[in-house]
N, C-alpha and C positions, 0 to 999 in steps of 0.2 A: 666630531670629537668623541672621544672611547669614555665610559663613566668614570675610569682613573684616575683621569686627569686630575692631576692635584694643582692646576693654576688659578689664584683667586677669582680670575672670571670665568670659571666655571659655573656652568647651568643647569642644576639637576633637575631631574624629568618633573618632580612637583613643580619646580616653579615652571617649566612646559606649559604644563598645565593649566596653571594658573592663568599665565599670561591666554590663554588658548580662553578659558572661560570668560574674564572681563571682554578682552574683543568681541568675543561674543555676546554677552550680554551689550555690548554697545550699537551693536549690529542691530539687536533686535530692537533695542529701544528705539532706535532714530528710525529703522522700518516702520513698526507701529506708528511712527508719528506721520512717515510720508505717505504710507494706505491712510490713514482714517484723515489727513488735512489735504493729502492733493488727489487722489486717485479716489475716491469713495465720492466724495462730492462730485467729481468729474462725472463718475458713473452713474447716480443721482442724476446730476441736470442731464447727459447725454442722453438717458433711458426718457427722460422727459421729454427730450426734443426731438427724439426718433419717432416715439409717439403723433407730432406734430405735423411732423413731415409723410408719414404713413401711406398717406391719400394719396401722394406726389408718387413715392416712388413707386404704389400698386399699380398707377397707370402707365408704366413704361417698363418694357421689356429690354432695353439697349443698357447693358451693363455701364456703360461711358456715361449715361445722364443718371444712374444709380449714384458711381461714385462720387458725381460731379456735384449732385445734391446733399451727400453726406460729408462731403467738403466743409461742404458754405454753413452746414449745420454746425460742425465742430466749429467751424472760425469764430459762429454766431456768439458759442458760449465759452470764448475763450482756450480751444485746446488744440493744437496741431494737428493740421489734417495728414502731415504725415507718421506722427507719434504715436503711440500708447492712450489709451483712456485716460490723462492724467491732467493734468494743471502744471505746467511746466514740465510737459512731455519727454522733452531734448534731455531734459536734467534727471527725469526719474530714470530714463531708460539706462543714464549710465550709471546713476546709482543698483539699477536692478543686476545689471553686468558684473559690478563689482559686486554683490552680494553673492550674485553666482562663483566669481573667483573665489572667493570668503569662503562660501559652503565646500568648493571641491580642495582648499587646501585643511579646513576642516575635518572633513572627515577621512582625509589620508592619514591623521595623526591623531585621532582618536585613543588609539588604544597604547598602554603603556610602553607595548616593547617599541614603538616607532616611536614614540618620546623618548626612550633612553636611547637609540642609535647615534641620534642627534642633538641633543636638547639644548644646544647653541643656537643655531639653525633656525630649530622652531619656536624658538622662545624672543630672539630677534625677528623674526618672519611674522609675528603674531602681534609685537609690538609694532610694526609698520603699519600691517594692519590698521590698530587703532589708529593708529597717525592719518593716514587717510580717511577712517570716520571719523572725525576730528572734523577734513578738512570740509567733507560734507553735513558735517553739522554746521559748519559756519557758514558754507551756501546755501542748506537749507533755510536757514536766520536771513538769509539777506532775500531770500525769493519772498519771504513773507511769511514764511512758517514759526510754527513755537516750539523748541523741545520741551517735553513733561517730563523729562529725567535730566539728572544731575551728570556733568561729563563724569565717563569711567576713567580713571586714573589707570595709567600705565603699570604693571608691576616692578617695583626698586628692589634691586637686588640684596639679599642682606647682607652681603660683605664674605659672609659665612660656609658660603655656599659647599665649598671645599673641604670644610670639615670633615661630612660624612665620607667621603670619596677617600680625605687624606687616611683618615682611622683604620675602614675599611682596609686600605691597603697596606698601611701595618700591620693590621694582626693578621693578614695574609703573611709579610714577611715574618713575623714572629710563628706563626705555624709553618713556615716554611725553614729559617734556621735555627730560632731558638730553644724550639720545642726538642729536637733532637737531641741537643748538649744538653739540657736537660736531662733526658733520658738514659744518656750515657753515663751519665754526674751521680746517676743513682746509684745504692749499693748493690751488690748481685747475689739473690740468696742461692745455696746449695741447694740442688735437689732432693726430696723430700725422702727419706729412706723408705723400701720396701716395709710392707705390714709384716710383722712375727709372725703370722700363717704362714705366709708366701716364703718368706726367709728360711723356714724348717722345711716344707718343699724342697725348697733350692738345695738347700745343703744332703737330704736325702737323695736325690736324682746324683748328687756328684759322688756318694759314696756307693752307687751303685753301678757306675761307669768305671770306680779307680777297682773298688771288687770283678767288674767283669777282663779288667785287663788282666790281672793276675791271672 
């Protein structure tokens, strides 16, 4: 959609923006919570139990009875032998996926002029976004996690949006036909008469042309 548009649900690149920042701040919020509640701890006990197991796997060269012992370890302490260092492994990895989404749609639209190309777009794009942290905040809650922030609220549009776009575009048409009829509508002064030097000049050069014809 072009910034002209003058329809009330019109999206101008601030609110882009906006919506662009809360998702993000929700993003990082519910991150910070699933490092330091599921993956940090994981890393904690796993670094402890590698420790435990040390002896085990120094005395075997066969990569097969390596991995087969780092299995049993993760199982030991509760984390997927085939996942991520985490505490509900299956679930952080797709949370880290969609972060990754998050970040590459992020910073395509960083800068202002890719907000105004579109700012429908990305201002609906950004609120989905949160809709989906949202929905892993609530699976985070039920895995057994706590969030420490308050959910981020969607940005509501103020109704208004169209103002600047509609004004803008009048006083483009008012500089475009009114200003002219105006101009026309003015009075027109005469041009300014020659100085009195210049004037006896003139009048000498003609009386020395009408003398040379004679």
């Amino acid at each position: 959609m072009h910034g002209l548009d003058l329809l009330p649900g019109y999206k101008s690149p601030e609110e882009a923006e906006e919506a662009l920042r809360r998702t993000a701040t929700a993003v990082q919020n519910l991150g910070r919570d699933v490092y330091v509640q599921f993956v940090s701890p994981a890393l904690s006990a796993w670094k402890q139990k590698l420790a435990e197991i040390m002896p085990q796997l120094t005395q075997t060269d066969d990569p097969d009875v390596v991995e087969d012992l780092k299995a049993t370890a993760k199982q030991e302490i509760g984390l997927d032998p085939e996942g991520p260092l985490a505490y509900h492994g299956t679930w952080v990895l797709a949370w880290q996926r969609f972060v990754g989404e998050w970040g590459g749609f992020e910073y395509a639209n960083q800068g202002w002029l890719a907000r105004s190309m579109d700012p429908n777009d990305i201002f609906d794009s950004a609120v989905d976004f949160l809709t989906r942290v949202d929905d892993f905040r609530t699976e985070f809650t039920k895995l057994g996690g706590l969030p420490t922030t308050a959910t981020v609220k969607p940005v509501t549009s103020s109704g208004g949006s169209w103002v600047k776009p509609a004004l803008w575009g009048l006083g483009l048409v008012a500089a475009i036909v009114i200003v002219p009829k105006v101009l026309d509508a003015l009075p027109r002064r005469a041009p300014a008469p020659p100085p009195p030097a210049l004037t006896g000049l003139l009048r000498g050069r003609r009386r020395k042309r009408r003398g040379g014809r004679r």
